[in-house]
N, C-alpha and C positions, 0 to 999 in steps of 0.2 A: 813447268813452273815459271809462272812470271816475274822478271825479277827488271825492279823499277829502272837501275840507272844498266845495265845492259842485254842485247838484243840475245836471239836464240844463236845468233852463231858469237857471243861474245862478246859484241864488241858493242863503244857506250853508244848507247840513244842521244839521238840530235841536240837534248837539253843538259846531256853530261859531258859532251865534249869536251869543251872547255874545260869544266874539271879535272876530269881522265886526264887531258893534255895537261893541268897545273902539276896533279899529284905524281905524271913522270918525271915534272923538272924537277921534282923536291927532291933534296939529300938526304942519304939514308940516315935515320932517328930524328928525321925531322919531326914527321906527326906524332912520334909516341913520347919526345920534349915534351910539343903541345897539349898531348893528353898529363903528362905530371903536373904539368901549369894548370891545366884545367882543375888537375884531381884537386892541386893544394888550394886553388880559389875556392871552390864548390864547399872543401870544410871547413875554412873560414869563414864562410855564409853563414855554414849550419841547412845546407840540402839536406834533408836525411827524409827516409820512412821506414814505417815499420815492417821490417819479414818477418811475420808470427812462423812460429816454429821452427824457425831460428838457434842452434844452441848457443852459439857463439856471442849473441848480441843480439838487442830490439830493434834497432836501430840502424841502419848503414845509408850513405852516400846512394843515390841512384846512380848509374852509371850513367853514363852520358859518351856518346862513342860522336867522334869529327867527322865520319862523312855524313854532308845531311841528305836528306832526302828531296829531292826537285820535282816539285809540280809545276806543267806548262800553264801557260795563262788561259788556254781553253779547256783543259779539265778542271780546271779550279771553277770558272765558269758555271760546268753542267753539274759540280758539286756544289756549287753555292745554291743555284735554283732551287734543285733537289732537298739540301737542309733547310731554308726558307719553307718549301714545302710542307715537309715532312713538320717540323716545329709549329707552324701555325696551324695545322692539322690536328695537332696531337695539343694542343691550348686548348682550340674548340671544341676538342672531345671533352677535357676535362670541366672546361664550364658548364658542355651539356650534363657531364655524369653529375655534377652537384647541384643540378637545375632540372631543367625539364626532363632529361633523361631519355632525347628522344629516339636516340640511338636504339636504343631498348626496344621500344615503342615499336619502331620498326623492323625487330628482329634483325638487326644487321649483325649485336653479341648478343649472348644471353649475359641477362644483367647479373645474374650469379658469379659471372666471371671477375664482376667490379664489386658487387655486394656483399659477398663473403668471400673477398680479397682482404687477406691483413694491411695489406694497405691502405684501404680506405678509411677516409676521417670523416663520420657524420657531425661534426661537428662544421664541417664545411658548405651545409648543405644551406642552400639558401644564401650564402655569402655571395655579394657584388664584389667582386675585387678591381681597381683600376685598369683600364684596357682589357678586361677581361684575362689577365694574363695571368700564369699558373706557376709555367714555370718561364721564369725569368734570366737564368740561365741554364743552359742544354746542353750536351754532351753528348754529341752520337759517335757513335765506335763504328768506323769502315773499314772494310779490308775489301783488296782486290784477289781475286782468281784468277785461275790457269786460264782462263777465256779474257783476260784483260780488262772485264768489266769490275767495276765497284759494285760492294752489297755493303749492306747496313747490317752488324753484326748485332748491337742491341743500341738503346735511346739508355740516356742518363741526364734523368730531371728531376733529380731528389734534392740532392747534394752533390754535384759530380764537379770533381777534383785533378789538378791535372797542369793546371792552366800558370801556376809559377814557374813552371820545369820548363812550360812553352818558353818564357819571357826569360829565365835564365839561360837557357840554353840560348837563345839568339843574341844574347848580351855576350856569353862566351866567345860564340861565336867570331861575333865582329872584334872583341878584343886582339883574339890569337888569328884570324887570318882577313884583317883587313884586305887585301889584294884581293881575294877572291869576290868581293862584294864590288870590287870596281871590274868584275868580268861578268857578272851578273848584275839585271834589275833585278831584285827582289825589295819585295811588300814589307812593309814594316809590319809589326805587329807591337810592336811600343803603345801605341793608343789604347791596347785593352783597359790599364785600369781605369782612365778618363772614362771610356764608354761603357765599362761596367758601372761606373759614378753614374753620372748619366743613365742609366737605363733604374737604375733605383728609385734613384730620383722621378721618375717618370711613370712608374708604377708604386708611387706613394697617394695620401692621402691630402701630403702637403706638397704647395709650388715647394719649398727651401726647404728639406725633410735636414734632419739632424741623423747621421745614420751610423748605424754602428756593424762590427763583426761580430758575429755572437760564437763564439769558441769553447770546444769541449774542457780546453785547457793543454798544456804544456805536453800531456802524455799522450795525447791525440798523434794517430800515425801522419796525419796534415798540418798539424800544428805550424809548421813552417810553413806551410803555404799563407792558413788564417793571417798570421801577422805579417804578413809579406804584403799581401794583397790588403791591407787596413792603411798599412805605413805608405804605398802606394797610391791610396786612394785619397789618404790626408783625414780619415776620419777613427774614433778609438773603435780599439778591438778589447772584448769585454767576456767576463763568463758570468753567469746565471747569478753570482753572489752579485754583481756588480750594478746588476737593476732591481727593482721593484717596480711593481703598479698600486697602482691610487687612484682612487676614482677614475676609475676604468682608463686610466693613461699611462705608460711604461716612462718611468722618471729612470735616470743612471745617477750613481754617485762619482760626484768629482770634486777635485780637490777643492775648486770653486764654490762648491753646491750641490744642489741637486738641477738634472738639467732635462726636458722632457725630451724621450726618443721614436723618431715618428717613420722612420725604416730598420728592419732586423736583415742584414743579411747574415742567413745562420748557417752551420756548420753543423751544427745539433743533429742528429735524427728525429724526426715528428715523434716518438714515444718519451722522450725526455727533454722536453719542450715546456710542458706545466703540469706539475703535477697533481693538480688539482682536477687535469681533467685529460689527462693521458697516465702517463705511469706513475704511480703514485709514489714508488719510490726512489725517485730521480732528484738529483742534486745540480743535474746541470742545467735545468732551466729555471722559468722565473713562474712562480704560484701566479696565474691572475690571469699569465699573458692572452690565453687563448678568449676571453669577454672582452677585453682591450682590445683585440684581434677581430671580434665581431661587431665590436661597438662604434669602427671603422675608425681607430682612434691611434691605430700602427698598425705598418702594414709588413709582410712577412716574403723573405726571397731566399729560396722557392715556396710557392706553399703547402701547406700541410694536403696532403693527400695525392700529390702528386705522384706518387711510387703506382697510382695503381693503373698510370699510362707507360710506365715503364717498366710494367712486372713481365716475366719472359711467358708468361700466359695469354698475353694481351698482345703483345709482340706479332703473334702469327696474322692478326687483324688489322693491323694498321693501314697494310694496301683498302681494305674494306674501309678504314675511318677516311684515309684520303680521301677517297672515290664520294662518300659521303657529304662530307664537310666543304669539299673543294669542288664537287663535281671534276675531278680530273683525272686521270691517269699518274701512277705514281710515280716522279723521275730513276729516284733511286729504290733500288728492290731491296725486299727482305732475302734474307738466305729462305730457302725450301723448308719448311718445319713443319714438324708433327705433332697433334696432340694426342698427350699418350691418356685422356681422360674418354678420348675416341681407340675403341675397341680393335677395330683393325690399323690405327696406329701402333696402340699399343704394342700388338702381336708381330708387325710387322719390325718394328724397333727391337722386340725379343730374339726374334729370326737371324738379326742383323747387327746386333751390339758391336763385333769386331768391325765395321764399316763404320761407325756413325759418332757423333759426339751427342752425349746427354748432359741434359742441365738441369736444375734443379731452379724451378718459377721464382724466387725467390733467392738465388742463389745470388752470389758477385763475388768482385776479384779472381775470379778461376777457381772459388772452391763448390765443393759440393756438384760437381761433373766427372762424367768420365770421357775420356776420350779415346774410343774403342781401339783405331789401329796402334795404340800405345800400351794399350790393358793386357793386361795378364788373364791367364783363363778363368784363374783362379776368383780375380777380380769384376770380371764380366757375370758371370756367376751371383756372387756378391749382391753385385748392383740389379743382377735380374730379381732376384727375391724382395729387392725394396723396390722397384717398378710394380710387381705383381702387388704388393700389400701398399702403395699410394700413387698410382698412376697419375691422379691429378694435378702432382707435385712435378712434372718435367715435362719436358718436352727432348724431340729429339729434330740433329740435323746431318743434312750429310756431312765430313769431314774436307772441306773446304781446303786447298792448299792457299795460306795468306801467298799474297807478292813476299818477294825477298829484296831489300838493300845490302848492300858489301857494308859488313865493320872493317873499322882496323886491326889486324891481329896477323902477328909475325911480318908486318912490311907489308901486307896485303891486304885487296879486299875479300873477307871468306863472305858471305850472302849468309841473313840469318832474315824468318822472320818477321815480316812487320805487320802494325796494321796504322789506321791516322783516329785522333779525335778531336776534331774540332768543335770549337765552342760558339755555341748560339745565344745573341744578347735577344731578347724580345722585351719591345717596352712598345716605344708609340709607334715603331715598325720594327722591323727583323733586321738585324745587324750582323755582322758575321766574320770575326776574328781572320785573315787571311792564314791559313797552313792549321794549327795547330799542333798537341803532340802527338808526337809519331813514336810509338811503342815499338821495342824490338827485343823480340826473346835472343837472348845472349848466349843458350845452348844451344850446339849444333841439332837441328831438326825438330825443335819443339816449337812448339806451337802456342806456348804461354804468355804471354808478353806482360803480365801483371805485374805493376812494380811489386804488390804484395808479395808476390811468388820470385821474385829476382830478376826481374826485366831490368830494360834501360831503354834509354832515350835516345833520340836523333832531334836534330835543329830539323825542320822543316821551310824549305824555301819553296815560296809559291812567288813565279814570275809575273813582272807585271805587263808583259807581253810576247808572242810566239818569236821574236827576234833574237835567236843567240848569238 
């Protein structure tokens, strides 16, 4: 098992030194002080998300655990290339899927895969969109393995969520342990909401776009992020009541007026977006938007049909869109995956369920999986009889052991866990958030790290050079 801050015989790696040597001069209750301090700021904020199934509450704190997680200045590096990569790859794809299609053309996927995917938006078909960009902000899930290499767990270009926990967490951070940051360079990540400003701007319609957040509302399990990241950005955050269009242009009411809106960064899912020409019975978007949208008269981040470069079906192909799109070799790899729509995958994933983790193409947060060496027989079972009756619907991989980070817990570091998701800005080039958040399952030996399912978080420090 590889675990980030120390080596096979224990002891810290050359970029946790320092720390390791901080955290022995510390006196005992020092850091779990600093965790109360944390706790009591974090509910003053108002951090929360939702743990559905839950009995106790909708609601809780993310956890957020003090030691962070350190990346050297040359893996950040060959992780920056690789997401640059991988995201301009997967744009390109998606302009071709709603254009020429020539992907198809040349048998690289069957267009089946994208065509009667629920994710696709024909509505998108024929649309120019500015810099050709799709999805504007990225989220790809890495984890490391027992070989020490990084893999790309899944892309998240819908809506993906994540990136205030980044920003609060390194705020905490420097609050409660100033000192540590005058023994480390580390990368700011303060600029995100600037350069998310900036990258909207930039894949709008207009030079000076009027932009807004577009928000499910208050009961949204993000909801705290949405207006964190509006009040950040300096621009309103709004729900579906809050516009209308007219003559094919998205106008907002304010207390001033009426005022025209000429970027959506939304929060919404594309099925309740308008229901004029998605779900019809949707209350959180605005009737009209999607003519407005084609009439090139507002412009939408992410856009609509995006999900179907990042459905775990599509997933197995990306080395093939790489290769394609970039003529190049992929920096970072996919995990091994199977399609169970292919018959000797299938059988072979039957064979093997106690080995393997299944997903569901469509699935997210960790649900709708099984994760074999953790399943009951009883349960493997289960899941065989729904494999046999929709195989098209999963995929399978092998069971990966993530890296492990040390939390704090009882005075010590116990190793739990992790994986990283850094955020990719695409506008007039690739931008790229240094560290991002760093997920970590907080039960001994689980694998889940979904704040949905009861994760928590780590600060993520990525160096700004190999010098400790």
């Amino acid at each position: 098992m590889f675990d980030e801050a120390l080596d096979s015989s224990g002891n810290p790696r050359e970029h946790y030194k320092n720390y390791v040597s901080w955290l022995k001069g510390c006196p005992s209750g020092y850091l779990d002080s600093r965790m109360l301090e944390a706790d009591l700021m974090f509910r003053r904020i108002g951090i929360t998300f939702a743990v559905y199934g839950d009995g106790e509450s909708t609601e809780r704190l993310i956890p957020s655990d003090p030691v962070p997680r350190i990346i050297p200045a040359d893996e950040w590096a060959f992780l920056e290339k690789g997401l640059e990569q991988r995201v301009t790859a997967l744009n390109m794809f998606l302009h071709d899927v709603y254009h020429e299609g020539k992907i198809f053309k040349d048998g690289i996927i069957p267009a089946e895969k994208i065509y009667k995917n629920a994710q696709f938006q024909p509505c998108m078909m024929g649309l120019d969109l500015p810099n050709q960009v799709y999805s504007l902000i990225s989220g790809v899930d890495i984890i490391r393995n027992d070989d020490g290499n990084y893999y790309v767990l899944e892309d998240n270009l819908r809506v993906p969520s994540g990136v205030s926990y980044m920003l609060q967490n390194r705020r905490m951070s420097q609050r409660l342990f100033p000192e540590l940051f005058a023994k480390y360079n580390v990368l700011p990540v303060e600029r995100y909401p600037s350069l998310l400003r900036q990258t909207l701007s930039e894949c709008s319609f207009y030079h000076t776009p009027t932009i807004v957040v577009l928000t499910p509302g208050p009961y949204n399990s993000a909801y705290y992020e949405h207006a964190y990241l509006a009040k950040e950005m300096g621009v309103e955050l709004v729900e579906g009541r809050d516009l209308f269009v007219r003559d094919n242009r998205v106008w907002m009411r304010t207390v001033y007026g009426e005022k025209q809106v000429d970027m959506i960064y939304r929060r919404v899912d594309d099925a309740f977006l308008d229901p004029l020409v998605l779900n019809p019975d949707s209350y959180l978007g605005v009737p009209g938007l999607i003519n407005a949208y084609r009439a090139g008269n507002v412009a939408i981040a992410n856009a609509l049909g995006t999900g179907v470069a990042d459905d775990k079906s599509v997933y197995p192909y990306v080395p093939q869109i790489i290769k394609y799109y970039l003529d190049q070799d992929p920096i970072l790899h996919n995990v091994p995956t199977r399609i169970l729509s292919n018959k000797e995958d299938l059988q072979y994933t039957l064979d093997n369920l106690d080995k393997l983790v299944v997903k569901e193409v469509h699935g997210a947060g960790g649900y709708g999986m099984l994760v074999g060496p953790a399943s009951t027989k009883a349960e493997r079972e289960k899941f065989a009889e729904i494999l046999k009756s929709k195989p098209d619907g999963y995929i399978s991989q092998p069971t990966l052991s993530l890296s492990t980070c040390g939390i704090w817990l009882n005075e010590d570091l116990s190793p739990r866990h992790i994986d990283l998701r850094p955020f990719v800005l695409s506008g007039n080039g690739v931008k790229i958030c240094p560290g991002g958040l760093t997920r970590v399952a907080l039960t001994k030996g689980s694998l889940v790290v979904n704040s949905s399912q009861g994760g928590g978080t780590k600060d993520t420090w990525v160096l700004a050079d190999n010098k400790i």
